[in-house]
N, CA, C and O atoms as CSV, one atom per row, in Angstrom:
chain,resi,resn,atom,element,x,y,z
A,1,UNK,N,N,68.317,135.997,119.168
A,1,UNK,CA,C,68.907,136.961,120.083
A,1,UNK,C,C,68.646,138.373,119.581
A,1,UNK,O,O,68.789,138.598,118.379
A,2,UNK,N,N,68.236,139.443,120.499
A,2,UNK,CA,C,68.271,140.568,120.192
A,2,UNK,C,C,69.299,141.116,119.172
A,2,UNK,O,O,70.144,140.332,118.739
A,3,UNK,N,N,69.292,142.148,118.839
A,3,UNK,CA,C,70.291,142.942,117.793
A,3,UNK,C,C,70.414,144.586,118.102
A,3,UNK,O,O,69.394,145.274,118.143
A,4,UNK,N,N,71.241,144.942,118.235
A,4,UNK,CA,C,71.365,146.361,118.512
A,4,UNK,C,C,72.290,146.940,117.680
A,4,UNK,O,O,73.188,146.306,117.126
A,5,UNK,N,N,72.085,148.247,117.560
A,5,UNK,CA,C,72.641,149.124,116.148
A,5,UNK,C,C,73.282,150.337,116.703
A,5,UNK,O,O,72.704,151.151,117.423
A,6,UNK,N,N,74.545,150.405,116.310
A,6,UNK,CA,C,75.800,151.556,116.879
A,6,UNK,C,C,76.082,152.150,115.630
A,6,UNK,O,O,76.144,151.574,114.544
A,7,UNK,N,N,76.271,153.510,115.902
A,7,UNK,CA,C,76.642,153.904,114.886
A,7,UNK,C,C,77.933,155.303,115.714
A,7,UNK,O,O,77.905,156.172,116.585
A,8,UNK,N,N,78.759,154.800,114.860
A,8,UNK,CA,C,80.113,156.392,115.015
A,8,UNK,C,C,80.202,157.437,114.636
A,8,UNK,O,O,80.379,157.852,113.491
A,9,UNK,N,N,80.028,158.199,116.027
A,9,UNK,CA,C,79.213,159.479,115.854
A,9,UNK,C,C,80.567,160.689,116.089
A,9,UNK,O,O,80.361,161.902,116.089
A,10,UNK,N,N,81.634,160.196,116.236
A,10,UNK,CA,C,83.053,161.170,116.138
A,10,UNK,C,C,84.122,160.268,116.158
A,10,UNK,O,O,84.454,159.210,116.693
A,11,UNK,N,N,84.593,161.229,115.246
A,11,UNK,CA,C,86.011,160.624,114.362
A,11,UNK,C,C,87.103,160.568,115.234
A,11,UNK,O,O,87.424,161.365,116.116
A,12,UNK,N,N,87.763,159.273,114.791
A,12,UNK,CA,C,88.948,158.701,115.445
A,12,UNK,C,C,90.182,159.619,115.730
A,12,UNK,O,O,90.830,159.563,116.776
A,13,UNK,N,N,90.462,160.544,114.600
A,13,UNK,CA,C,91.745,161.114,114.971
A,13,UNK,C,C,92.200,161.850,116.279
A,13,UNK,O,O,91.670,162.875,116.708
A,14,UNK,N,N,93.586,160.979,117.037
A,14,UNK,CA,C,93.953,161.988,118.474
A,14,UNK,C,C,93.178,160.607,119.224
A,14,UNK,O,O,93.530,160.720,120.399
A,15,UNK,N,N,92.364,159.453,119.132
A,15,UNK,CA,C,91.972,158.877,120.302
A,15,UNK,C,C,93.327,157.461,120.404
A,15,UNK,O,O,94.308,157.266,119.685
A,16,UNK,N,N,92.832,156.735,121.554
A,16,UNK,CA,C,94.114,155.585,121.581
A,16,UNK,C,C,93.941,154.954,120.550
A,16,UNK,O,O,93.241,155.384,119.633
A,17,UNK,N,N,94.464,153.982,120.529
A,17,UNK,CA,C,94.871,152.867,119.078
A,17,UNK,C,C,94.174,151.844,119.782
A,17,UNK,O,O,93.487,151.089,119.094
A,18,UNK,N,N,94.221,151.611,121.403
A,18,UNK,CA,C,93.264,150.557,121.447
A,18,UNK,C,C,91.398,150.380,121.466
A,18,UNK,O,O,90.487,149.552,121.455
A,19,UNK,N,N,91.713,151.852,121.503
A,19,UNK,CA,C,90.155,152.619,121.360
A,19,UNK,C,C,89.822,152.388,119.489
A,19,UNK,O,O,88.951,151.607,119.105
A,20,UNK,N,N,90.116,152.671,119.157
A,20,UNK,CA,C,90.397,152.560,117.266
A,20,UNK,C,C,90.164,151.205,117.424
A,20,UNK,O,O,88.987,150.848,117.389
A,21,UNK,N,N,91.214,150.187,117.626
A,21,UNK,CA,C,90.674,148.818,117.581
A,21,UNK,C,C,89.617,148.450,117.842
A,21,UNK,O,O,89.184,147.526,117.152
A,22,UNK,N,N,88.526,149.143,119.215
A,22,UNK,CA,C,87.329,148.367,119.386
A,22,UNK,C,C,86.334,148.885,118.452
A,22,UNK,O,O,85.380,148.248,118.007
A,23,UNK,N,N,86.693,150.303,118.150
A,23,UNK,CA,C,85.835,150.548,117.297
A,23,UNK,C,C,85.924,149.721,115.828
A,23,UNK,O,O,84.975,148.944,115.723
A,24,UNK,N,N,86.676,149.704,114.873
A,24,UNK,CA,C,86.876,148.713,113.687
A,24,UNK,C,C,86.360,147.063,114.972
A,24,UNK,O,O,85.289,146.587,114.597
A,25,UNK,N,N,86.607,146.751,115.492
A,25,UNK,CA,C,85.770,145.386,116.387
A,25,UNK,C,C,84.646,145.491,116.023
A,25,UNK,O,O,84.366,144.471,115.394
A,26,UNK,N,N,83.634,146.316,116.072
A,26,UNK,CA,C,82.207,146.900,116.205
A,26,UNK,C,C,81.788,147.307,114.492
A,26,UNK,O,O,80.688,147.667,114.074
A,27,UNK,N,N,82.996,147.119,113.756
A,27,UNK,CA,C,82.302,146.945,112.304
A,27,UNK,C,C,82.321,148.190,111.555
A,27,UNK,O,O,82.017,148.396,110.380
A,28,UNK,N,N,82.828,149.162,112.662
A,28,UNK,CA,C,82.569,150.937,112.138
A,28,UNK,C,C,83.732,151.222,111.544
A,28,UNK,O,O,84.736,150.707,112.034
A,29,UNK,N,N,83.891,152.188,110.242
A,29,UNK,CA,C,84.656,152.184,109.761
A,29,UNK,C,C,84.904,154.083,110.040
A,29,UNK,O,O,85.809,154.659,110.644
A,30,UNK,N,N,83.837,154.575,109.403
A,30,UNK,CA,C,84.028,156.048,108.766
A,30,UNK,C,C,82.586,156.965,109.819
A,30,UNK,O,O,81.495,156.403,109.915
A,31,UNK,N,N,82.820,158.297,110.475
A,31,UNK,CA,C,81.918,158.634,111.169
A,31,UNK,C,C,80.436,158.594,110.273
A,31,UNK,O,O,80.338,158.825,109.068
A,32,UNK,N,N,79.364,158.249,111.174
A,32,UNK,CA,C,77.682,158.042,110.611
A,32,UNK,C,C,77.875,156.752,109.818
A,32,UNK,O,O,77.129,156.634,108.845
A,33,UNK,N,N,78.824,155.666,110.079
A,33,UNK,CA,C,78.417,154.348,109.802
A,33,UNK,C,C,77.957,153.722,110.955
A,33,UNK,O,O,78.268,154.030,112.106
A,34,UNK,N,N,77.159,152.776,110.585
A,34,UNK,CA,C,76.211,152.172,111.745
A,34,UNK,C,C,76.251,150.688,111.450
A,34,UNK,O,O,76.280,150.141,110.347
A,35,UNK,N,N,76.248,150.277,112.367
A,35,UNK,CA,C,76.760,148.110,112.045
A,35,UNK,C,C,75.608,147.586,113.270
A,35,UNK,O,O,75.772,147.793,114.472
A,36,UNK,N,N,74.475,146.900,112.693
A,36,UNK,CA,C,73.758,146.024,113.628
A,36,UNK,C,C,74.769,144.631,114.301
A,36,UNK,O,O,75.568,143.988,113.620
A,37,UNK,N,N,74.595,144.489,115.196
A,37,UNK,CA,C,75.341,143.293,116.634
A,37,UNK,C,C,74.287,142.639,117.207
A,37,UNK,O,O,73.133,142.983,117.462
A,38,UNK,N,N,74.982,141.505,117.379
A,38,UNK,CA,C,74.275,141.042,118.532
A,38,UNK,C,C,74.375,141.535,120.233
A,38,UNK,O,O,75.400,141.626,120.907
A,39,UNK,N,N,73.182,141.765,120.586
A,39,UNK,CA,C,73.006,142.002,122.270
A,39,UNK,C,C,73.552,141.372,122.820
A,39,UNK,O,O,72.727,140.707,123.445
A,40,UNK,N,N,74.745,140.983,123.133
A,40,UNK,CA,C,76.051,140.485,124.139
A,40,UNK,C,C,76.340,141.251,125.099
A,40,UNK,O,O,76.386,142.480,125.142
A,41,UNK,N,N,76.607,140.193,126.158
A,41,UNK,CA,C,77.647,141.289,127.250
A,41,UNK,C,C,78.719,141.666,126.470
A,41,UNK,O,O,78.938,142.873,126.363
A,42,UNK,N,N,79.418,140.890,125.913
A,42,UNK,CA,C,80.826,141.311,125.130
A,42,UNK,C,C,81.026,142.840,124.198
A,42,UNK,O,O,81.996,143.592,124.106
A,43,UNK,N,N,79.713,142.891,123.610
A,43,UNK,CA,C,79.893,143.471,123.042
A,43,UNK,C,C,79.515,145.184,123.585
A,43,UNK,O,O,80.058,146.263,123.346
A,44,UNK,N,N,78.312,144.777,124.418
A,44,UNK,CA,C,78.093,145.953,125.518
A,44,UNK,C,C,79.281,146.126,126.214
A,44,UNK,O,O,79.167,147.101,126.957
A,45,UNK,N,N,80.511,145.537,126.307
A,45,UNK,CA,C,81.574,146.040,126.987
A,45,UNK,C,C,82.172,147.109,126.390
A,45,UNK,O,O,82.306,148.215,126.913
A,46,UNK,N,N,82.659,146.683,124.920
A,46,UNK,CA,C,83.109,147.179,123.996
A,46,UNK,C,C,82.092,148.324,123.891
A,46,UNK,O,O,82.624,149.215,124.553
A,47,UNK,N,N,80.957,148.783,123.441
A,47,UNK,CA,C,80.181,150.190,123.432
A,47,UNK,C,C,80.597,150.919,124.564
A,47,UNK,O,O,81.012,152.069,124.427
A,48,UNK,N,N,80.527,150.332,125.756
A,48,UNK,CA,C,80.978,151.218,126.798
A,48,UNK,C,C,82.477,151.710,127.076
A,48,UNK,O,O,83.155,152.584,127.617
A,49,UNK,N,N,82.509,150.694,126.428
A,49,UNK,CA,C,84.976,151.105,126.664
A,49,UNK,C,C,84.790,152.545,125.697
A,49,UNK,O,O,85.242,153.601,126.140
A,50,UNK,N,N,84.212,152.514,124.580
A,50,UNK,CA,C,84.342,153.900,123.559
A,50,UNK,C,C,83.006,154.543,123.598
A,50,UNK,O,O,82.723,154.956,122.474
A,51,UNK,N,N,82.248,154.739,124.314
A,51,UNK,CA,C,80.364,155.407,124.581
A,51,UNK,C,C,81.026,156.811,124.239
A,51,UNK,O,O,80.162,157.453,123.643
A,52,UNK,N,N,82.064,157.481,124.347
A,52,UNK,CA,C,82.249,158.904,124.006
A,52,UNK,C,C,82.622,159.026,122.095
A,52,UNK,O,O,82.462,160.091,121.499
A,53,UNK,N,N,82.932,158.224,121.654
A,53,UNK,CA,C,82.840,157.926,119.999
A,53,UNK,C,C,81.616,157.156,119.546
A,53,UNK,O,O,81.595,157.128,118.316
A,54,UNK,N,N,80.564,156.506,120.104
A,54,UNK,CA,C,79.534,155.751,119.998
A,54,UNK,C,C,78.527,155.998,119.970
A,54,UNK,O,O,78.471,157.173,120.334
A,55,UNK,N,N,77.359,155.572,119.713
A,55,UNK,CA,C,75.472,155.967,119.900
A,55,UNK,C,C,74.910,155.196,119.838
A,55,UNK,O,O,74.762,154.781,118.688
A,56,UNK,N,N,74.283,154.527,120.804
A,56,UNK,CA,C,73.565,153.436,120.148
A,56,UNK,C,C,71.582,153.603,119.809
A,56,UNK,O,O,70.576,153.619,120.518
A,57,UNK,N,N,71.884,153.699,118.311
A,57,UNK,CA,C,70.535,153.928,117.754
A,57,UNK,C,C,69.335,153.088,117.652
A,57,UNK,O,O,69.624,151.923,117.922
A,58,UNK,N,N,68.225,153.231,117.393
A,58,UNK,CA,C,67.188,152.256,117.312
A,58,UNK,C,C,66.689,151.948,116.051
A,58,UNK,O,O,65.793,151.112,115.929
């Protein structure tokens, strides 16, 4: 299966808590960490619920 690579490109403080959760979901801890995934719908949900804290790099 494909693999795609996100990385957190602005910091959590001031966003929701359930927004925070998907992000730690996605493996990201600290801004400019980047976690390879698998190409899922699931997980493309999750990039898009937080795409304004997100990037997805190549």
């Amino acid at each position: 299966m494909a693999k795609i690579k996100v990385k957190l490109v602005k910091g959590l403080i001031g966003t929701r808590a359930d927004h925070r959760a998907t992000v730690r979901g996605l493996g990201l801890r600290r801004v400019d960490s980047v976690s390879e995934l698998e190409d899922t719908p699931s997980v493309r949900g999750m990039i898009n619920k937080v795409s304004y804290l997100v990037k997805v790099v190549s």
